[in-house]
C-alpha positions as CSV (number, residue, x, y, z in Angstrom):
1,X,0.0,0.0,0.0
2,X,0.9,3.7,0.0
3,X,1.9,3.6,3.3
4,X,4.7,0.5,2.6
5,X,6.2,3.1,-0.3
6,X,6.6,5.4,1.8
7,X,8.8,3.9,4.1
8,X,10.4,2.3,1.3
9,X,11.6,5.6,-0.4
10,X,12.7,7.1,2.6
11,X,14.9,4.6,3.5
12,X,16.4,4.6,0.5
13,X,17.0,8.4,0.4
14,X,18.7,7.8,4.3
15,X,21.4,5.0,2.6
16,X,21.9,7.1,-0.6
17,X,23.1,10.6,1.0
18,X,22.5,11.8,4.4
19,X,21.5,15.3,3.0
20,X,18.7,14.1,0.7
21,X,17.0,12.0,3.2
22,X,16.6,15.2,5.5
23,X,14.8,17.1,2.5
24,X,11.2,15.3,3.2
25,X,11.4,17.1,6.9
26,X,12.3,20.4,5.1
27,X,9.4,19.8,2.5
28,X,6.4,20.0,5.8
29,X,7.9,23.8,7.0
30,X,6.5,26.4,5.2
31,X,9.6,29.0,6.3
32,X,12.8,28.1,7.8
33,X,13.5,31.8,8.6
34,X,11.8,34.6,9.8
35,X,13.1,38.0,11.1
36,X,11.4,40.2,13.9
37,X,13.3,43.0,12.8
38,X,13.2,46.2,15.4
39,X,11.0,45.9,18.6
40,X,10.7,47.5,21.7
41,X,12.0,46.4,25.1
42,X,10.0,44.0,27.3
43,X,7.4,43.8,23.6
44,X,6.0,40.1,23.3
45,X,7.6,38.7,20.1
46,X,6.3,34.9,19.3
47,X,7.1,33.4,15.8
48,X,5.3,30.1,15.1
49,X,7.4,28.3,12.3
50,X,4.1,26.2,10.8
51,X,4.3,22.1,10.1
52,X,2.3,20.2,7.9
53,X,2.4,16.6,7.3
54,X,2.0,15.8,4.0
55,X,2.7,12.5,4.3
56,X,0.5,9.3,5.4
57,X,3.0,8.2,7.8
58,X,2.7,10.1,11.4
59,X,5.6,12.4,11.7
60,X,6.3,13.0,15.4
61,X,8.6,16.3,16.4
62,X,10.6,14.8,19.6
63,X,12.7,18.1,20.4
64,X,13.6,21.6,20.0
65,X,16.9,23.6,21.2
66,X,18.0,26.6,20.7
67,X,21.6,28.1,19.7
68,X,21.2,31.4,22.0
69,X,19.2,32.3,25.3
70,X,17.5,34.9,23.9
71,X,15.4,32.8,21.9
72,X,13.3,29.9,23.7
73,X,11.6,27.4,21.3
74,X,8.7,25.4,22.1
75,X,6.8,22.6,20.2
76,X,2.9,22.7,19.4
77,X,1.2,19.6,18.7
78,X,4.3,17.2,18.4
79,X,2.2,14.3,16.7
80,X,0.8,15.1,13.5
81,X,-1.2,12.3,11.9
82,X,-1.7,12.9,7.9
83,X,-3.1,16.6,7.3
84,X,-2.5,17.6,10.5
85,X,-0.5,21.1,11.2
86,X,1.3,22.2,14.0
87,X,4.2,24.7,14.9
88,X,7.9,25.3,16.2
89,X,7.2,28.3,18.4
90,X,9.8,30.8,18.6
91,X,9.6,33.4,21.7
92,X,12.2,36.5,21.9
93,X,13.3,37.3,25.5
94,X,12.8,41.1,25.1
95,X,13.2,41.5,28.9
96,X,16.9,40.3,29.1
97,X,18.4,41.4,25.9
98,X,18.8,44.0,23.6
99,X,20.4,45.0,20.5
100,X,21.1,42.8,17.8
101,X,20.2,38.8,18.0
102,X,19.9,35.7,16.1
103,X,19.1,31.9,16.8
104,X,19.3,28.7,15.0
105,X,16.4,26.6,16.2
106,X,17.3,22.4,15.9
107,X,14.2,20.9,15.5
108,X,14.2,16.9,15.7
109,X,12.2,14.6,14.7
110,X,12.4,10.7,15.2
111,X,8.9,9.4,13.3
112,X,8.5,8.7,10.6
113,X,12.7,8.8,10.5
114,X,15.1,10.7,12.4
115,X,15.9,14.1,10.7
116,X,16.8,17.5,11.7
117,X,15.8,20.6,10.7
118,X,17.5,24.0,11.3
119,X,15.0,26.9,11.8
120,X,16.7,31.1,11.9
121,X,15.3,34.1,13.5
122,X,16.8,37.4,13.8
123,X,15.5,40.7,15.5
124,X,16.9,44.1,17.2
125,X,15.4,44.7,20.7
126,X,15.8,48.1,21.3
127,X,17.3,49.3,24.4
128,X,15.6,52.6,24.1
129,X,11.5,52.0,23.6
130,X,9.7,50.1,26.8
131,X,6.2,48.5,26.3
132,X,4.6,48.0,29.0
133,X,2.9,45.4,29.2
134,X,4.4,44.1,26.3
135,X,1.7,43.6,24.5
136,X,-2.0,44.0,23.8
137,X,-3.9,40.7,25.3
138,X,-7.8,40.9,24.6
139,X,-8.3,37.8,25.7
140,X,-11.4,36.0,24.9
141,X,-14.5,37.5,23.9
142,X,-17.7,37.0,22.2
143,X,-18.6,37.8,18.6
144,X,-19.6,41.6,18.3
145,X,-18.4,42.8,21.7
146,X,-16.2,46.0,21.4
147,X,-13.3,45.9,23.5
148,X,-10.7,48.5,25.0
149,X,-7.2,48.1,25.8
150,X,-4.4,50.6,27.1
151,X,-0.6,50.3,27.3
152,X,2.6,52.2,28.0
153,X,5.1,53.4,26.0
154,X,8.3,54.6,27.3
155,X,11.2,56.3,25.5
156,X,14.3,57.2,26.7
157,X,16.9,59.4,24.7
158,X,15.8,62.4,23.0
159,X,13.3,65.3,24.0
160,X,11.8,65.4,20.8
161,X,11.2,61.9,20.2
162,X,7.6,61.8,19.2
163,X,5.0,58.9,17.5
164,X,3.7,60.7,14.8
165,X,1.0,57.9,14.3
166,X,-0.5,54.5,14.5
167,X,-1.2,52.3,11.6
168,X,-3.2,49.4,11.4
169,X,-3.8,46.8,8.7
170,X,-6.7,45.3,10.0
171,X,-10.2,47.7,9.8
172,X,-11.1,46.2,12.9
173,X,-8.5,47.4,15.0
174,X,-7.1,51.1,15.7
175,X,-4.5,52.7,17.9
176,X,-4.2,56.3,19.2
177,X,-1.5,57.7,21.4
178,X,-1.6,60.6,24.1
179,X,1.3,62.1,25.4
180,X,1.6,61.9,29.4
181,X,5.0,63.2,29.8
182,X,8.0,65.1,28.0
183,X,11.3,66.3,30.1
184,X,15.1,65.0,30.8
185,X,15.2,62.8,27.4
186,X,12.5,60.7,29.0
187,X,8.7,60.8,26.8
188,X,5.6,58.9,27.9
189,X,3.1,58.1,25.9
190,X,-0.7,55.6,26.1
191,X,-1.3,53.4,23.6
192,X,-5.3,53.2,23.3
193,X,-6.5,50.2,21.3
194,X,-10.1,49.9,20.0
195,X,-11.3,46.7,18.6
196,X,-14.7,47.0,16.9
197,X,-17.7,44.6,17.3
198,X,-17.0,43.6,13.6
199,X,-14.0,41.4,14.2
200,X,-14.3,37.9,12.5
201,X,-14.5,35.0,15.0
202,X,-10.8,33.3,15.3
203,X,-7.8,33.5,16.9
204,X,-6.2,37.1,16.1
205,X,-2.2,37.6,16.1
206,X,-2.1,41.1,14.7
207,X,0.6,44.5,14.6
208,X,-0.2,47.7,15.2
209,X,2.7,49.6,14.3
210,X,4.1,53.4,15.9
211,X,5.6,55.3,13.3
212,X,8.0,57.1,15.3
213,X,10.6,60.4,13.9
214,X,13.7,58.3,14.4
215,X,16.3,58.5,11.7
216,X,16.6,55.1,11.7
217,X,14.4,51.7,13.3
218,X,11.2,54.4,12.5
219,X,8.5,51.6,12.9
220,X,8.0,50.4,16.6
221,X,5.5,46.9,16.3
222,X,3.2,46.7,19.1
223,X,1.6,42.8,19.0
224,X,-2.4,42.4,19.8
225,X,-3.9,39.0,20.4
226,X,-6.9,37.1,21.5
227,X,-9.8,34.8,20.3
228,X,-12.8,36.0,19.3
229,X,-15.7,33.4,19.9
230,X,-18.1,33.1,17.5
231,X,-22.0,32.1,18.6
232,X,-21.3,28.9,17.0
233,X,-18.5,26.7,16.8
234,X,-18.1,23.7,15.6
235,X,-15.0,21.4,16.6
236,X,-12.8,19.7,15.1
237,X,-12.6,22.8,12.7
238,X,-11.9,20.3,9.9
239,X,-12.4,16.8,9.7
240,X,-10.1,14.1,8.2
241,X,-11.9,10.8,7.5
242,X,-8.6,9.0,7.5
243,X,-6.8,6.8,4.8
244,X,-9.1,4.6,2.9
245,X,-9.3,1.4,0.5
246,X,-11.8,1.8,-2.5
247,X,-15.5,0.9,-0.9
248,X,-14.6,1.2,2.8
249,X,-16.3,3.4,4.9
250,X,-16.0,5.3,8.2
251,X,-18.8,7.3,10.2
252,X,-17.1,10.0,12.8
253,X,-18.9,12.9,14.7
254,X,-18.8,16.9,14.9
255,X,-19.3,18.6,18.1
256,X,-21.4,21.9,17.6
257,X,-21.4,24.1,20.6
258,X,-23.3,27.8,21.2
259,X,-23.1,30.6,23.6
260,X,-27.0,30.0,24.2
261,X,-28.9,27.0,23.3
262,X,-30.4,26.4,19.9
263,X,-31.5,23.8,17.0
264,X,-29.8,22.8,14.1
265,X,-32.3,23.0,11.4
266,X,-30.0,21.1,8.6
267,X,-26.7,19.8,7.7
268,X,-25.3,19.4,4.0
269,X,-22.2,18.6,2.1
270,X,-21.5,19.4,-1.4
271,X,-20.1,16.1,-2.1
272,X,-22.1,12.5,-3.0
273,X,-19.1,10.3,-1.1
274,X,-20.2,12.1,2.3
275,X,-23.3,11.8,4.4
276,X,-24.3,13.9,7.5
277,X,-27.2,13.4,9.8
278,X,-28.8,16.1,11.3
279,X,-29.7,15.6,15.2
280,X,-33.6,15.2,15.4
281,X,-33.8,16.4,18.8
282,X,-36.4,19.0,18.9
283,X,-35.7,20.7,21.9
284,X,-32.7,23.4,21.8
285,X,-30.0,22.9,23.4
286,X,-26.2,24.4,23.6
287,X,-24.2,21.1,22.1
288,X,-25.5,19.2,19.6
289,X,-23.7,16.1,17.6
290,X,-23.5,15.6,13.8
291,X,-22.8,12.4,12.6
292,X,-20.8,12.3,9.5
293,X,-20.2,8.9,7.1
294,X,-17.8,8.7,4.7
295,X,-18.0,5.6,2.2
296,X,-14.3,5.6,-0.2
297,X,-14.8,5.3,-3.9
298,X,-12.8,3.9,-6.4
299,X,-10.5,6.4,-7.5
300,X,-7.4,6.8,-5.3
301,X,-6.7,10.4,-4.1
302,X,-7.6,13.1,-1.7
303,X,-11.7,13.8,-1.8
304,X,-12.0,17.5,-0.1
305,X,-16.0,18.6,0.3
306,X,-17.4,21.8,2.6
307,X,-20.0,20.3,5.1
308,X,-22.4,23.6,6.5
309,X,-24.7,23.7,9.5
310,X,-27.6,25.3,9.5
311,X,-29.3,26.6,13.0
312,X,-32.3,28.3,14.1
313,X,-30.1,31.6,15.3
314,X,-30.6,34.0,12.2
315,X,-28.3,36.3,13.5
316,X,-25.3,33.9,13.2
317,X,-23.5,32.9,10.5
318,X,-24.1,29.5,9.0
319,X,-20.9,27.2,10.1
320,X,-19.0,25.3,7.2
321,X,-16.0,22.9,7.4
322,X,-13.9,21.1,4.7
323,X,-14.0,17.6,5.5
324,X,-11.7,15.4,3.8
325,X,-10.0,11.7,3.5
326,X,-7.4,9.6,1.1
327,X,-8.3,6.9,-0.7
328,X,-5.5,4.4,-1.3
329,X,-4.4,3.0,-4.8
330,X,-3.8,-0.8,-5.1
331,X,-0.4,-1.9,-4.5
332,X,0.3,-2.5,-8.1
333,X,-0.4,0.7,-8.4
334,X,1.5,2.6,-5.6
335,X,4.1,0.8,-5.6
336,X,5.8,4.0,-7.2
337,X,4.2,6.6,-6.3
338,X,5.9,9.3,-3.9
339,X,5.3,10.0,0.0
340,X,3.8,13.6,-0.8
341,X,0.4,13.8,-1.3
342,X,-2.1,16.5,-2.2
């Protein structure tokens, strides 16, 4: 099966030349560098150096280290089954150190193979800018509340060091700054942060960024974070059916949750190979569970189809999901094929 090439080829690759046989590690990062470029002192500065597994094999990430202390490197979600993403988070201690930095980030892995990647981030703490706190933490809040935040930033240098304004890629989210103090080469200024009632629902990693009258290092990056949580969710956010032979068939379930209780009036799915049965019960309640079936055709390949949930709350949006699976090719037939799949 596909799963018997796999471990074929990259065995293979191992005995041939120890460099090759690391390149299907380096295939699952998206980057293998990232820089952080200039940021205040004490600012929050996380990195997360996203892993996919595009293989059908489980790929399991057994460590991380990191060349210098003021990087620490953490793993999220170590074992990835086929489809599955997780990360190689990079944090900057911003409290310790200052001026110019850089880390190599070993990243091991001992599943499918053993195999090490090398991960590089670079940054300039200034020694000059404070945040404080270092960064603005919403927390979690509800779909279409409004929310307030204030922080401080410090400067130390120049009397007529000044943020001349706040910029903000994302509509939802705005900055102003008011000047508290001016005297001895010491400035003060609050950060006020406004997040409208419009924000999607999700997890929000976002920059607001002080454009400053420094010669040099004029953009100071000020991170804002937090979940928004929509009226309905619906977990896992995607579903894999799992790998597959032509005509077998696998039934798994979706949790839908809401803030208050309610009925789901249908579910559907764009796709024939897919079935989802709506819960009958008639009273409304805050978690409901969809059954979904999945019955593997007979041509090999990844089957991708949106499944949507329809409730009786008119003011929410209708949740959707891709749902997915792999269905395997004969032996005869894979006995050639490569570990990546689509």
């Amino acid at each position: 099966m596909i799963r018997k090439s796999l471990l074929t080829l990259l065995f293979s690759l191992s005995v041939a030349s120890p460099a090759p046989a690391q390149d299907w590690a380096r295939q699952m990062f998206e980057t293998s560098n990232h820089n952080f470029g200039a940021i205040a002192r004490g600012a929050k500065a996380e990195y997360e150096f996203v892993i996919s597994n595009i293989y059908l094999e489980d790929v399991h990430v057994a460590s991380v280290r990191s060349s210098c202390g003021c990087t620490r490197a953490s793993i999220k979600n170590p074992l990835l089954k086929t489809y599955q993403k997780g990360a190689i988070v990079a944090s900057i201690n911003t409290q310790a150190f200052y001026g110019t930095k850089g880390a190599t980030i070993t990243v091991t892995l001992d599943k499918p193979f053993y195999a090490e990647v090398q991960l590089h981030v670079q940054v300039y703490i200034r020694s000059d800018v404070v945040l404080h706190p270092g960064s603005v933490e919403l927390g979690s809040v509800n779909e279409g509340t409004p929310i307030e935040r204030k922080l401080a930033v410090n400067y130390a240098g120049r009397n007529d060091w000044q943020i001349l304004e706040v910029r903000s890629d994302n509509p939802h989210i705005a900055g102003a700054v008011t000047e508290l103090s001016r005297g001895g080469g010491q400035v003060s200024y609050q950060l006020a942060v406004h997040v409208d009632g419009d924000l999607p629902p999700g997890y929000i990693q976002d920059h607001l960024l002080l454009i400053t009258n420094d010669r040099n290092a004029t953009q100071v990056p000020v991170l804002v974070e937090g979940h928004v949580v929509s009226g309905i969710t619906v977990s896992p956010a995607s579903l894999f059916m799992g790998v597959l032979e032509p005509g077998q068939k696998v039934t798994k379930k979706l949790v839908v949750r809401g803030t208050k209780p309610f009925r789901i009036v249908s579910v559907t799915c764009d796709g024939d190979s897919f079935e989802c049965e709506c819960p009958k019960e008639t009273e409304p309640k805050t978690l409901h569970l969809v059954t979904v079936t999945f019955v593997a055709g007979e041509h090999p390949g990844k089957v991708t189809h949106t499944i949507r949930i329809e409730t009786d709350m008119p003011q929410e949006a209708t949740p959707s999901l891709s749902a997915f699976a792999v269905v395997s090719a004969p032996e005869s037939a894979a006995s050639g094929s490569a570990p990546v799949i689509h």
